[in-house]
N, CA, C, O and CB atoms as a CASP TS submission, in Angstrom:
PFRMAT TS
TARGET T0000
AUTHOR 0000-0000-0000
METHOD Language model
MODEL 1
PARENT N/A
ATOM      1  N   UNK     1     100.778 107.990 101.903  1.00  0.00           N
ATOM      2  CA  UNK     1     101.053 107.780 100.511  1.00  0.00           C
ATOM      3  C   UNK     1     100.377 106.478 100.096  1.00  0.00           C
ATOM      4  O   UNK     1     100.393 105.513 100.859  1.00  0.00           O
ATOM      5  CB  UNK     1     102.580 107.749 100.237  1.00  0.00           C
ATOM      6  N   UNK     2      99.805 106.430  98.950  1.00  0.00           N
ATOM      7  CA  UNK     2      98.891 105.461  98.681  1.00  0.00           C
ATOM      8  C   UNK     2      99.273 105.158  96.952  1.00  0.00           C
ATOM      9  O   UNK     2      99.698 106.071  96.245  1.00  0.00           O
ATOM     10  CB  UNK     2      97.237 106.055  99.086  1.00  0.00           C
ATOM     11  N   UNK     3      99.104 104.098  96.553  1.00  0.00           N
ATOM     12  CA  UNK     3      99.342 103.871  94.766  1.00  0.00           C
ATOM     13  C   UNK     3      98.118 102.575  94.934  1.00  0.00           C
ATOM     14  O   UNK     3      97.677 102.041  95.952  1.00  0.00           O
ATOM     15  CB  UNK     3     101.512 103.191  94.001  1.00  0.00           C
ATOM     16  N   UNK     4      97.816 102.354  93.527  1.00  0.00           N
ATOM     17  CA  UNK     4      96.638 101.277  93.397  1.00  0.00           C
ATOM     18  C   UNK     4      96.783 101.079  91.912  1.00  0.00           C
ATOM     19  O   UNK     4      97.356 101.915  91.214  1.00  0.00           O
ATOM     20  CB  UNK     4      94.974 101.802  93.899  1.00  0.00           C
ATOM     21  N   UNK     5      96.257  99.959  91.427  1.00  0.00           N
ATOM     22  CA  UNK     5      96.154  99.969  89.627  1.00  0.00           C
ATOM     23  C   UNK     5      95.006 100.853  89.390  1.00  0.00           C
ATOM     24  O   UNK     5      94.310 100.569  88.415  1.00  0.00           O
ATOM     25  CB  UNK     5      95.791  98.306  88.779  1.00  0.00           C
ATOM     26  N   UNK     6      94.679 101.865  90.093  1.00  0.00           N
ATOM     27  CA  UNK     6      93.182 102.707  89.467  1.00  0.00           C
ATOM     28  C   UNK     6      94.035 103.923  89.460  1.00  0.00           C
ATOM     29  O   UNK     6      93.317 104.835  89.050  1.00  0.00           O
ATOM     30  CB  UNK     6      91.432 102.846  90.594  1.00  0.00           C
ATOM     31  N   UNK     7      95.020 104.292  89.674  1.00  0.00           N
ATOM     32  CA  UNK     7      96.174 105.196  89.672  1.00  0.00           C
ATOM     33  C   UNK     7      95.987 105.951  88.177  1.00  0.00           C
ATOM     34  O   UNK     7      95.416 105.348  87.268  1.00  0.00           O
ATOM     35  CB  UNK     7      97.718 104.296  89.874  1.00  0.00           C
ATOM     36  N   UNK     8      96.430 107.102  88.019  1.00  0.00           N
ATOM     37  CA  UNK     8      96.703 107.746  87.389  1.00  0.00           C
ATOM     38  C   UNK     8      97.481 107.387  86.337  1.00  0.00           C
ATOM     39  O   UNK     8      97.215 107.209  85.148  1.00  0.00           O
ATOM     40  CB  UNK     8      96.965 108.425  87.950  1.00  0.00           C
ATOM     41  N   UNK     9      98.924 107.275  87.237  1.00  0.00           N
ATOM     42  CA  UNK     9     100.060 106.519  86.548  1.00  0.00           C
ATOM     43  C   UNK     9     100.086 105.389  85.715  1.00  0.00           C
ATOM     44  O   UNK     9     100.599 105.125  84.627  1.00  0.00           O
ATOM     45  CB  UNK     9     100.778 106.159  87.343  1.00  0.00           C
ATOM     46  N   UNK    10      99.120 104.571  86.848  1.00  0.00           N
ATOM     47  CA  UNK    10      98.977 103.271  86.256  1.00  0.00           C
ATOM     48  C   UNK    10      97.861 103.249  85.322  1.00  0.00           C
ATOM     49  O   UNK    10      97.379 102.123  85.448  1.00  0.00           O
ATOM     50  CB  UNK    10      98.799 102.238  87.269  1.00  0.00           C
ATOM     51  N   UNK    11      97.246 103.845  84.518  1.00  0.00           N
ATOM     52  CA  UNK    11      96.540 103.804  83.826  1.00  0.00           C
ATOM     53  C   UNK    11      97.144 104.353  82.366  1.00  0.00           C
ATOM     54  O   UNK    11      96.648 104.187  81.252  1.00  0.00           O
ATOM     55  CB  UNK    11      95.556 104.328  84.434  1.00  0.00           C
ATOM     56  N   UNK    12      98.260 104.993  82.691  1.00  0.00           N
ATOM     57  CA  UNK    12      98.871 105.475  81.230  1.00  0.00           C
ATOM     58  C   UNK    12      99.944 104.450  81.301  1.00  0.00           C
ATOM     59  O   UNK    12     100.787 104.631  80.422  1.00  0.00           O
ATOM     60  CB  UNK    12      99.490 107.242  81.028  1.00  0.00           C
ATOM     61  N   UNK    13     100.165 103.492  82.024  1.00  0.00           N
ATOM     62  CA  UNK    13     100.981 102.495  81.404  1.00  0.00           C
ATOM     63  C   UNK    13     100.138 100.834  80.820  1.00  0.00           C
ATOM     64  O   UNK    13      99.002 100.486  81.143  1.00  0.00           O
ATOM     65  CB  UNK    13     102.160 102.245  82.648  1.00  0.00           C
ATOM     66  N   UNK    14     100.937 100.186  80.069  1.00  0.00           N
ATOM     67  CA  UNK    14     100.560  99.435  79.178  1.00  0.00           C
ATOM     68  C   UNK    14      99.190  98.686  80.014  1.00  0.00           C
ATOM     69  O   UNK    14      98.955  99.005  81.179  1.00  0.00           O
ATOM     70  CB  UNK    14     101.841  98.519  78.656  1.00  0.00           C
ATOM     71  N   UNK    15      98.485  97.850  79.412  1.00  0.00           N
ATOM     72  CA  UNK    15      98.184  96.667  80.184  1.00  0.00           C
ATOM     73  C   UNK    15      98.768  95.519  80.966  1.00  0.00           C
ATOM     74  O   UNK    15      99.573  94.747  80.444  1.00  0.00           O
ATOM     75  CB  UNK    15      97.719  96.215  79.596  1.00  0.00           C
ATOM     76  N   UNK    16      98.406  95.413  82.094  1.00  0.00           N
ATOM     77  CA  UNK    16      99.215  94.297  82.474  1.00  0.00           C
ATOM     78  C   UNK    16      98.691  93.039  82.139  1.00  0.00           C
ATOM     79  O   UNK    16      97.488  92.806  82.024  1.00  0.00           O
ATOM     80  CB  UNK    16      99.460  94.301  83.805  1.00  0.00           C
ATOM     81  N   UNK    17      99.759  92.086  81.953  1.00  0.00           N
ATOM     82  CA  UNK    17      99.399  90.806  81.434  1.00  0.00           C
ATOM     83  C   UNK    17      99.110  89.852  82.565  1.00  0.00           C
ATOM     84  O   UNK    17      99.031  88.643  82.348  1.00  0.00           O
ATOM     85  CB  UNK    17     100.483  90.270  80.541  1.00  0.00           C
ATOM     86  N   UNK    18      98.946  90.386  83.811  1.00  0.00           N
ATOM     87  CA  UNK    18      98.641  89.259  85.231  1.00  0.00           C
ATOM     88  C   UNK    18      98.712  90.713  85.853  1.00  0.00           C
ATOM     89  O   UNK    18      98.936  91.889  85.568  1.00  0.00           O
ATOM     90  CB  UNK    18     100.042  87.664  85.913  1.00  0.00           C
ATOM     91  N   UNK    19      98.238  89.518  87.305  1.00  0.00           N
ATOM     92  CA  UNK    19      97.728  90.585  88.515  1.00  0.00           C
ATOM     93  C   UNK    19      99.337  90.835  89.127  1.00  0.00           C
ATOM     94  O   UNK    19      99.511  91.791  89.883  1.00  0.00           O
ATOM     95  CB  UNK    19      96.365  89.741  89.947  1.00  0.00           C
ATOM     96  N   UNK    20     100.280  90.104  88.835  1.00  0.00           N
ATOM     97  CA  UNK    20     101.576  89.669  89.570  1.00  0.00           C
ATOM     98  C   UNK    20     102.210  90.749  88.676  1.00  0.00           C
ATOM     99  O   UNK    20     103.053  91.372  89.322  1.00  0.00           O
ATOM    100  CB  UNK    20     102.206  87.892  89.495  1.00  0.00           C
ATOM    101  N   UNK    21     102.140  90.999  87.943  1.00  0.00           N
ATOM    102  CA  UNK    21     102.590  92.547  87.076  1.00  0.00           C
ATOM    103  C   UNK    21     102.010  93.721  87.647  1.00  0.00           C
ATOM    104  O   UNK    21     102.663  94.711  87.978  1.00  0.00           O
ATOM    105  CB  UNK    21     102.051  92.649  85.443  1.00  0.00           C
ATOM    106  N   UNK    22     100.805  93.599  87.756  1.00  0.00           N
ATOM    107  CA  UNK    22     100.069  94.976  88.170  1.00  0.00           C
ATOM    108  C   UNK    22     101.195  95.223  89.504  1.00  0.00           C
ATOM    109  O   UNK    22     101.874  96.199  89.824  1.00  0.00           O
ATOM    110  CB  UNK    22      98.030  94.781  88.693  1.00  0.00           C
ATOM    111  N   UNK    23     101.024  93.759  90.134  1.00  0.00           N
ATOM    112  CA  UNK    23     101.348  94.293  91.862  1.00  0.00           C
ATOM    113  C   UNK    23     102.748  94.722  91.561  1.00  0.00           C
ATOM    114  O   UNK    23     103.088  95.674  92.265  1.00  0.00           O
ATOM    115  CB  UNK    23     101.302  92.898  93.360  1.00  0.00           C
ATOM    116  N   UNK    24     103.575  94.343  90.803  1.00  0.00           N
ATOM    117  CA  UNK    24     105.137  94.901  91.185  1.00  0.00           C
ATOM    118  C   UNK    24     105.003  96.397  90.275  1.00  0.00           C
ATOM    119  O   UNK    24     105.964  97.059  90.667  1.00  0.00           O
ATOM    120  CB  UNK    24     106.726  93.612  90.489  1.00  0.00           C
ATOM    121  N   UNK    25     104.374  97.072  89.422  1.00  0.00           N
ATOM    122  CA  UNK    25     104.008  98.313  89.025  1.00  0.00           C
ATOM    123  C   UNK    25     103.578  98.551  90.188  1.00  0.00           C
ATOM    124  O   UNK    25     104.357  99.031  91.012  1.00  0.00           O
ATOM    125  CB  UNK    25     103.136  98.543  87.910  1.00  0.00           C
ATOM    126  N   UNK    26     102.451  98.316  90.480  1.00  0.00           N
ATOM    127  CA  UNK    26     102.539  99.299  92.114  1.00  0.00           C
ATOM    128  C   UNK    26     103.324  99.332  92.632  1.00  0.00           C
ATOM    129  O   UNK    26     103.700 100.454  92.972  1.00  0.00           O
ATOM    130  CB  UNK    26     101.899  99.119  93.210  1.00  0.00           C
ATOM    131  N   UNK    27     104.186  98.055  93.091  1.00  0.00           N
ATOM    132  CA  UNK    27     105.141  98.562  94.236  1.00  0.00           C
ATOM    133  C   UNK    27     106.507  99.358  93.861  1.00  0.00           C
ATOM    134  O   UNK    27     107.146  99.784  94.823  1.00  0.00           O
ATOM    135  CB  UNK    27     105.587  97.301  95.049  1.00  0.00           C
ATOM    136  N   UNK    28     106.994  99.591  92.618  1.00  0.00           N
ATOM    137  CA  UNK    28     107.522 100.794  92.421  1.00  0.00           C
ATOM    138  C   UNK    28     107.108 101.996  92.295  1.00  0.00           C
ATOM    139  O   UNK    28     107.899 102.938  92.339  1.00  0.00           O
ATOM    140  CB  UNK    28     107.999 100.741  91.717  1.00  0.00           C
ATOM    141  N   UNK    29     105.860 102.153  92.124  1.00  0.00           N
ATOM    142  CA  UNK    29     105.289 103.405  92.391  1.00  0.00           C
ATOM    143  C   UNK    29     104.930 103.953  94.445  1.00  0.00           C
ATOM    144  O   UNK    29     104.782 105.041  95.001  1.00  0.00           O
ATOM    145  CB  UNK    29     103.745 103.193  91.352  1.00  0.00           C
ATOM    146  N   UNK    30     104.930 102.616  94.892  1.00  0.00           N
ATOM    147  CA  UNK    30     104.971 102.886  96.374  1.00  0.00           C
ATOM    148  C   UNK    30     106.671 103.417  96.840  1.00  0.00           C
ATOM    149  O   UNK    30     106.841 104.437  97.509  1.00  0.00           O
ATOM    150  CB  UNK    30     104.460 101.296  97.218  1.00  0.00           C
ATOM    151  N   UNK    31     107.679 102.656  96.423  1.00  0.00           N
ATOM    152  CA  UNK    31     108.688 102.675  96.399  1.00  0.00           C
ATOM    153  C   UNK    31     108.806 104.140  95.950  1.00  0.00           C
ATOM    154  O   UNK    31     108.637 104.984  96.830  1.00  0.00           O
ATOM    155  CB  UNK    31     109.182 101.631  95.768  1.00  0.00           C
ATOM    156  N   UNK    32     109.069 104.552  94.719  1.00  0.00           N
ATOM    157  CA  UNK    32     109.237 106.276  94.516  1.00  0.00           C
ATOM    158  C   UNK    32     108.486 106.976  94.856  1.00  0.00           C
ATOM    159  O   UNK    32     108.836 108.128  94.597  1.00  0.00           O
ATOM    160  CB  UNK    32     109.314 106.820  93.392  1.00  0.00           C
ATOM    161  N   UNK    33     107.003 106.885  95.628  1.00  0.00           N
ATOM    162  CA  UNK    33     106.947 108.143  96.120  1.00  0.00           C
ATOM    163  C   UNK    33     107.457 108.065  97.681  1.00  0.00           C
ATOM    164  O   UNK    33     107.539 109.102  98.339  1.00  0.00           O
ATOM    165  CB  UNK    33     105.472 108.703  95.927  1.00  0.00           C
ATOM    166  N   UNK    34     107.816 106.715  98.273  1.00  0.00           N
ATOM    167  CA  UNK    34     108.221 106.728  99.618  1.00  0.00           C
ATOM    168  C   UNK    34     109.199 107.870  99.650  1.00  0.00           C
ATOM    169  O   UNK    34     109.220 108.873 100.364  1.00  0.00           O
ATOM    170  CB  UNK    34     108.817 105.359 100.102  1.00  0.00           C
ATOM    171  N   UNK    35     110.568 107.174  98.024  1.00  0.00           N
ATOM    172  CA  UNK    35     111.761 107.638  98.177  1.00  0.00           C
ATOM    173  C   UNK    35     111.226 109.441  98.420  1.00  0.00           C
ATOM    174  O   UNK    35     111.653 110.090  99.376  1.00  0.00           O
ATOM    175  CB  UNK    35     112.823 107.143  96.733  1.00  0.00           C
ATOM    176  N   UNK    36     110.458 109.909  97.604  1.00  0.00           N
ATOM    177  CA  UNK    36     110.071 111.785  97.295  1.00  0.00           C
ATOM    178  C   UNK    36     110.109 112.104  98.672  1.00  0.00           C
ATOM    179  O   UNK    36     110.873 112.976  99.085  1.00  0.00           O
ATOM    180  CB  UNK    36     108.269 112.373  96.488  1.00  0.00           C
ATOM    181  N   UNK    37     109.362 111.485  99.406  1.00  0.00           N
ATOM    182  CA  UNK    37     108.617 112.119 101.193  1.00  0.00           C
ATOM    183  C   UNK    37     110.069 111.591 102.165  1.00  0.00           C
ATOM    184  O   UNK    37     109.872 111.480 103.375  1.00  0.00           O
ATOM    185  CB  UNK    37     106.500 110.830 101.990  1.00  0.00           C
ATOM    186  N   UNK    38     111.195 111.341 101.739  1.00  0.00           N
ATOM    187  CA  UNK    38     112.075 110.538 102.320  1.00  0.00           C
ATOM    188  C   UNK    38     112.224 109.491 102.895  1.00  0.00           C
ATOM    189  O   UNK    38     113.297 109.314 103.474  1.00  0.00           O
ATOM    190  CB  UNK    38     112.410 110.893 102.806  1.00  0.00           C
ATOM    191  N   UNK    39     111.373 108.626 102.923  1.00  0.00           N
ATOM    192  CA  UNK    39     111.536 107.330 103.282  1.00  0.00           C
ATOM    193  C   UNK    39     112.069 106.586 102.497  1.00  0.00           C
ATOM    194  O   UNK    39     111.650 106.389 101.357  1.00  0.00           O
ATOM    195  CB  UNK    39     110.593 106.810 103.577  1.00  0.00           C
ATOM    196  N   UNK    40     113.298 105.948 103.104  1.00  0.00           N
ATOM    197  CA  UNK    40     114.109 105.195 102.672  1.00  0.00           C
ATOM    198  C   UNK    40     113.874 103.195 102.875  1.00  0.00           C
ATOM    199  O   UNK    40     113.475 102.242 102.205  1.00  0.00           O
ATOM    200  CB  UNK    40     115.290 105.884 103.366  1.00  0.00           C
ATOM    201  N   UNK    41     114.453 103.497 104.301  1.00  0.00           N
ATOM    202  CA  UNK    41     113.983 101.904 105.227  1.00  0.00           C
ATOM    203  C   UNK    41     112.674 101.455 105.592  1.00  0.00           C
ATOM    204  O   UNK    41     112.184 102.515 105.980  1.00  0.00           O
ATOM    205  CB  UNK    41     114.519 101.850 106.648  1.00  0.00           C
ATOM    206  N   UNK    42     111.757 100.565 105.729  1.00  0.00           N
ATOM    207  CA  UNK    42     110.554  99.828 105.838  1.00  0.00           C
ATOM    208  C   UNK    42     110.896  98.872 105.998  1.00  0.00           C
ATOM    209  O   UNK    42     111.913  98.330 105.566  1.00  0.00           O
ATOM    210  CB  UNK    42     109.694  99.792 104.998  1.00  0.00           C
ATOM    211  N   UNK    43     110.020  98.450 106.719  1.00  0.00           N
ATOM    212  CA  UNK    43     109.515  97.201 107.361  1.00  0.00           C
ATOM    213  C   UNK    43     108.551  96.505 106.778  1.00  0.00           C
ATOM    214  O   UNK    43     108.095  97.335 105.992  1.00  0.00           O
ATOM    215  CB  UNK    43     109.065  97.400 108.538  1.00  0.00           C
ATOM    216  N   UNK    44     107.963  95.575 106.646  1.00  0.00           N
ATOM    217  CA  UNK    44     107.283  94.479 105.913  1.00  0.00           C
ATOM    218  C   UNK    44     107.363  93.669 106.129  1.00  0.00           C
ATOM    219  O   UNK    44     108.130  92.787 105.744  1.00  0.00           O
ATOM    220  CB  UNK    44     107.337  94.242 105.009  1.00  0.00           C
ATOM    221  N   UNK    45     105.964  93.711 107.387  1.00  0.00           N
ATOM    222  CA  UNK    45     105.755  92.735 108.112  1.00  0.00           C
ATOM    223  C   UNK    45     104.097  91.571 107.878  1.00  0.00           C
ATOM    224  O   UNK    45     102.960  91.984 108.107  1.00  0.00           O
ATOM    225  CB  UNK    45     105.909  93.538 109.452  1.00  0.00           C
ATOM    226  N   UNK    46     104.401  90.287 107.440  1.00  0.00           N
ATOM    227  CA  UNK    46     103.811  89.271 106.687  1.00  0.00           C
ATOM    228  C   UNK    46     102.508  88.819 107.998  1.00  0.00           C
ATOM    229  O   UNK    46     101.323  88.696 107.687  1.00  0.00           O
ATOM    230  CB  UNK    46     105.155  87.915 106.167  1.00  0.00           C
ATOM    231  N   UNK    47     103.080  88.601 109.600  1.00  0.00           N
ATOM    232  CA  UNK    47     102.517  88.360 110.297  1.00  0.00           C
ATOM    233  C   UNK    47     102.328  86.825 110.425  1.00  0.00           C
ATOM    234  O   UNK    47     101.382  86.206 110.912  1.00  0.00           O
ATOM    235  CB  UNK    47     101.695  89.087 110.148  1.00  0.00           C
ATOM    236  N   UNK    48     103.687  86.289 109.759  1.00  0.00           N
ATOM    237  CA  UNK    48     103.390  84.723 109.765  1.00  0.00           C
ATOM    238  C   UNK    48     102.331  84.179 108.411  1.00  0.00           C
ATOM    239  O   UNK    48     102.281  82.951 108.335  1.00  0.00           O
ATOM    240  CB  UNK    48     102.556  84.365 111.372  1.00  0.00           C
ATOM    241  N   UNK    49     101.809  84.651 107.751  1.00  0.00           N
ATOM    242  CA  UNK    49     101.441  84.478 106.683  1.00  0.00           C
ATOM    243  C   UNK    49     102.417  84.288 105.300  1.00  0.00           C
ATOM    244  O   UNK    49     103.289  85.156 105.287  1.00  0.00           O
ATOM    245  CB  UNK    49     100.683  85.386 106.685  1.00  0.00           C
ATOM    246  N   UNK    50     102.474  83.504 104.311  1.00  0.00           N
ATOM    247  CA  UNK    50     103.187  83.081 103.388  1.00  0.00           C
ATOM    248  C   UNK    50     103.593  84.261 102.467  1.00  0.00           C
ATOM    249  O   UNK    50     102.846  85.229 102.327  1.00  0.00           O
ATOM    250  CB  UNK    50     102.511  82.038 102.771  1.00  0.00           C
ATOM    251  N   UNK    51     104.665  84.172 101.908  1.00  0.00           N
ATOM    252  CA  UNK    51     105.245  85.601 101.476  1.00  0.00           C
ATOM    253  C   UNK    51     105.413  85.131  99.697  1.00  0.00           C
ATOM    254  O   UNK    51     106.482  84.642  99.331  1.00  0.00           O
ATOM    255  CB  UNK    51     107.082  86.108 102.491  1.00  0.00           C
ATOM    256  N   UNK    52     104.320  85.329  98.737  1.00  0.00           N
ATOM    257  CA  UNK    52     104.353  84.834  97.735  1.00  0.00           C
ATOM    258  C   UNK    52     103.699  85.155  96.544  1.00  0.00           C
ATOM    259  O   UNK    52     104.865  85.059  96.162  1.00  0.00           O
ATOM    260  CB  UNK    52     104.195  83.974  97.992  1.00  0.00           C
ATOM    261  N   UNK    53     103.021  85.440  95.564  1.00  0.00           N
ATOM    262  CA  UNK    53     102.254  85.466  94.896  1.00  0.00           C
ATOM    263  C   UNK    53     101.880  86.912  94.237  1.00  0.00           C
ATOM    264  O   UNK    53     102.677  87.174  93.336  1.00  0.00           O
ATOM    265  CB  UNK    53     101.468  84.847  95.513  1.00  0.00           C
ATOM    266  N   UNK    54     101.114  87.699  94.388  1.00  0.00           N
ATOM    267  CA  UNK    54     101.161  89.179  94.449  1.00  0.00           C
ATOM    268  C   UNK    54     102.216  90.166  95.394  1.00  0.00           C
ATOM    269  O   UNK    54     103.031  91.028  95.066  1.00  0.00           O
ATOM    270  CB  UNK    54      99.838  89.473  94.855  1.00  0.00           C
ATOM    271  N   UNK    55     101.804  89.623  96.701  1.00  0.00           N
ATOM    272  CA  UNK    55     103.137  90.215  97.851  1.00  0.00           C
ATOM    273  C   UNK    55     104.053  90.206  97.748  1.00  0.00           C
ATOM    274  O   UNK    55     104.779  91.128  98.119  1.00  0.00           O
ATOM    275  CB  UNK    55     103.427  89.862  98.883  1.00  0.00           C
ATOM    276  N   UNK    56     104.626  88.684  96.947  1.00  0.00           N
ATOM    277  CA  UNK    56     106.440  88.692  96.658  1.00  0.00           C
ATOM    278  C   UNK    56     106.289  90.008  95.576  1.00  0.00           C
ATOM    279  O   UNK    56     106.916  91.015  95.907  1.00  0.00           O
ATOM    280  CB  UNK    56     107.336  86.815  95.685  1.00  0.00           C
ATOM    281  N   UNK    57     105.733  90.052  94.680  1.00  0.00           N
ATOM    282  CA  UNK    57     105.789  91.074  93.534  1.00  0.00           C
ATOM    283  C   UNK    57     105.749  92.219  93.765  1.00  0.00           C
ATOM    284  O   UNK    57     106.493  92.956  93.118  1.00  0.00           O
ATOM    285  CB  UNK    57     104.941  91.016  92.698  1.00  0.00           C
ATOM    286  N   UNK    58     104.780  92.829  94.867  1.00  0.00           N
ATOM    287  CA  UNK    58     104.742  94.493  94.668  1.00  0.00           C
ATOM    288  C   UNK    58     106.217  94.504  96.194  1.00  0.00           C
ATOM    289  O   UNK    58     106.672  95.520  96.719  1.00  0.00           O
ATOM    290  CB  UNK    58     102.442  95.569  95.160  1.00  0.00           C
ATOM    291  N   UNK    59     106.499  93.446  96.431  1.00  0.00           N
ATOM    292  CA  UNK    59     107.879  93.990  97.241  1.00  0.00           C
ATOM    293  C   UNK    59     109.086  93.714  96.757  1.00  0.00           C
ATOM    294  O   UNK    59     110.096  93.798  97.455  1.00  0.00           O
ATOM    295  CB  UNK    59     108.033  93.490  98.567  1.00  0.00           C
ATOM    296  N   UNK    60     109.096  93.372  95.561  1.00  0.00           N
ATOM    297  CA  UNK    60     110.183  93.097  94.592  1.00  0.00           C
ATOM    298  C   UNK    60     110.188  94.601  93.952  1.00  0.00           C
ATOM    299  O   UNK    60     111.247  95.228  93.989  1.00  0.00           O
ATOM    300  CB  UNK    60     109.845  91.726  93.434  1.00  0.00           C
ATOM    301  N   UNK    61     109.085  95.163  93.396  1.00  0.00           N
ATOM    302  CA  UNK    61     108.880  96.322  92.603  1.00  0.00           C
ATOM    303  C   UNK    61     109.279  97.524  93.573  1.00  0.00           C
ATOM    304  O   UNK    61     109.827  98.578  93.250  1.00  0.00           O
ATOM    305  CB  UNK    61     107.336  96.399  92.041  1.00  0.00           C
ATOM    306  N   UNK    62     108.892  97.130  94.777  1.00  0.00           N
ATOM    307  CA  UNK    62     109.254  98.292  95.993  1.00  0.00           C
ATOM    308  C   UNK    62     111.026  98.611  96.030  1.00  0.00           C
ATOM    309  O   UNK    62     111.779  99.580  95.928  1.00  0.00           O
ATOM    310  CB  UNK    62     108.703  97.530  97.796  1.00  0.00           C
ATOM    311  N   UNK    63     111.098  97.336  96.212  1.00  0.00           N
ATOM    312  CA  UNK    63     113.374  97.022  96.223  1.00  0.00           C
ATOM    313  C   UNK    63     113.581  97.493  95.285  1.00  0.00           C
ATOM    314  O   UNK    63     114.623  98.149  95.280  1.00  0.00           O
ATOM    315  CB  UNK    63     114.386  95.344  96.073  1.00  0.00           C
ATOM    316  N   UNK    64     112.631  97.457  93.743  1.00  0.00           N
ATOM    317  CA  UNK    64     113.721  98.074  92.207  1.00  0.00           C
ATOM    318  C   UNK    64     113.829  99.274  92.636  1.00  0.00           C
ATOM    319  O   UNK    64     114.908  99.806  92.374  1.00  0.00           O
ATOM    320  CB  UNK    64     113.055  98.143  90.379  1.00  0.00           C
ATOM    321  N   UNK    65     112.840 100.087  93.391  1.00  0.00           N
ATOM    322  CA  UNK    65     112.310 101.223  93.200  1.00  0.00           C
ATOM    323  C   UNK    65     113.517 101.879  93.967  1.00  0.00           C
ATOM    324  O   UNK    65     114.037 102.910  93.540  1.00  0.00           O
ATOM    325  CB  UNK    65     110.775 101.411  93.678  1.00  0.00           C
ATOM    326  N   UNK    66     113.926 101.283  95.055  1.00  0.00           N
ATOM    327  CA  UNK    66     115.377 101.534  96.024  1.00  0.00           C
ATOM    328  C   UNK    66     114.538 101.566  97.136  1.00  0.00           C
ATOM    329  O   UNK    66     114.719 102.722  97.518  1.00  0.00           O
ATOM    330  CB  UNK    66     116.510 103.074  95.824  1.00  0.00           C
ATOM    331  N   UNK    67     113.920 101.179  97.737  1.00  0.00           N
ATOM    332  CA  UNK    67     113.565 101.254  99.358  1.00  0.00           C
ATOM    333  C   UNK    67     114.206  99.873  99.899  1.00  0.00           C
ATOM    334  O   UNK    67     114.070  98.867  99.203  1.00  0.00           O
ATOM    335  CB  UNK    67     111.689 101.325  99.728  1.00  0.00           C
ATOM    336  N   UNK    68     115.079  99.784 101.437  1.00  0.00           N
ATOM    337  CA  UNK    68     115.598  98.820 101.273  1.00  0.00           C
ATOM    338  C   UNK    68     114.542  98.283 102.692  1.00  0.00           C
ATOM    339  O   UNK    68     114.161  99.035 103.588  1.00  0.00           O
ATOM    340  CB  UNK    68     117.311  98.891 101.168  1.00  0.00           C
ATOM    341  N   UNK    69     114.255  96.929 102.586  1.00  0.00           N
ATOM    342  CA  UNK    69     113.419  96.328 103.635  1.00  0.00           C
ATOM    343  C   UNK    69     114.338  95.957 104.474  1.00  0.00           C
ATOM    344  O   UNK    69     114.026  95.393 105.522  1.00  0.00           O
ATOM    345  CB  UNK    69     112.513  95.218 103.275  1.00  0.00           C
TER
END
């Protein structure tokens, strides 16, 4: 399962006003189609790298979406 801002979806919704918008629109769109195929729980793993900026966002958008990390 794959989502991107070149998406379908994401192209019939508004403009985003930052990239930190785009990313949490994706990550509810990652988030509901996980939920469709049944995936619920995920992992999200940073690798020691800083957890912030775009990443905090599309995994904030993932949690609205109900997937729980």
């Amino acid at each position: 399962m794959t989502a991107s801002t070149v998406d379908n979806q994401a192209k019939d919704a508004p403009d985003f006003e930052s990239k930190v918008e785009a990313a949490k629109f994706v990550g509810k769109l990652i988030g509901e189609r996980a939920l469709d195929k049944g995936v619920k729980k995920v992992v999200f793993d940073r690798n020691g790298f800083l957890y912030h900026g775009r990443i905090k966002s599309l995994s904030e958008g993932a949690r609205e979406a109900g997937l729980i990390f």
